[in-house]
N, C-alpha and C positions, 0 to 999 in steps of 0.2 A: 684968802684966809680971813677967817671973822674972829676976834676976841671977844667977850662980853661977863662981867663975873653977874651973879646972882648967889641970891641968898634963900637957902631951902623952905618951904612952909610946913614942913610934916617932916617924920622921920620915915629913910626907904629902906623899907624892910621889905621880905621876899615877892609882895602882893604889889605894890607901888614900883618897886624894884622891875617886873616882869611887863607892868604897865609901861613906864616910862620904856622900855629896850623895845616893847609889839611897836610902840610910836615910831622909834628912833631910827628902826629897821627899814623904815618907810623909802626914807632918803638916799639916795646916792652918796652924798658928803659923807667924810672920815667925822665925826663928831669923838671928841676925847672931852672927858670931866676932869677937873684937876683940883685936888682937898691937902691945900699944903706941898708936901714934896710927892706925895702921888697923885698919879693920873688913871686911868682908867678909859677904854673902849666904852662909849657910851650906847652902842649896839651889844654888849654882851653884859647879861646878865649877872655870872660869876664877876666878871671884870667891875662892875658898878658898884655891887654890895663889897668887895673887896675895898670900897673906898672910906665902907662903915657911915654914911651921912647920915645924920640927924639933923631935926630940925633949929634954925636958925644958923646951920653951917655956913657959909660963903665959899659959891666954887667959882672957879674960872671954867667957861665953856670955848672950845677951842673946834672951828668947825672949819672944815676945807673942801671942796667938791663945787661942781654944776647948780645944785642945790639949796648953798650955806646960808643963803637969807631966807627961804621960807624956813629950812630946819634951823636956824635961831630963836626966830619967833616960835617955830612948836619946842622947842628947847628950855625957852626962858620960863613959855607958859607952864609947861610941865612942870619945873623945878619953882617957881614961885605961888602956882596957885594947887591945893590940897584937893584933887582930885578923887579923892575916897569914893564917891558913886560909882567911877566907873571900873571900880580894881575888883 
């Protein structure tokens, strides 16, 4: 199991939201996002936006599996760098 917090660069709304979960899907590891006292499936869409981020949030990424070190790196990247071109 991997810890790591990051801090959001964009706010995820349903476009960046659908982006970030095609990514996340990729992986084997259990990845959960965690904004205060919730958490959230960072493979599920509803589950993510349930979590309401905006930019400058600070989450904790919480990642388990075969996997959990390259989905950190695609994790952190996703959630720190504003990927807008590719939504």
């Amino acid at each position: 199991m991997i810890i790591q917090e990051a801090v959001l660069r964009y706010n995820f709304h349903a476009r960046p939201c659908a982006y970030f979960v095609n990514q996340t899907s990729k992986f084997e590891a259990n990845i959960t996002i965690v904004r205060g006292n919730r958490s959230g499936n960072g493979k599920s869409v509803i589950s993510v936006m349930m979590l309401e981020l905006a930019e400058g949030d600070k989450v904790k990424i919480v990642i388990d599996g075969n996997d959990e070190e390259e989905a950190m790196k695609k994790v952190v990247y996703l959630i720190e760098n504003s990927l807008e071109k590719d939504w």
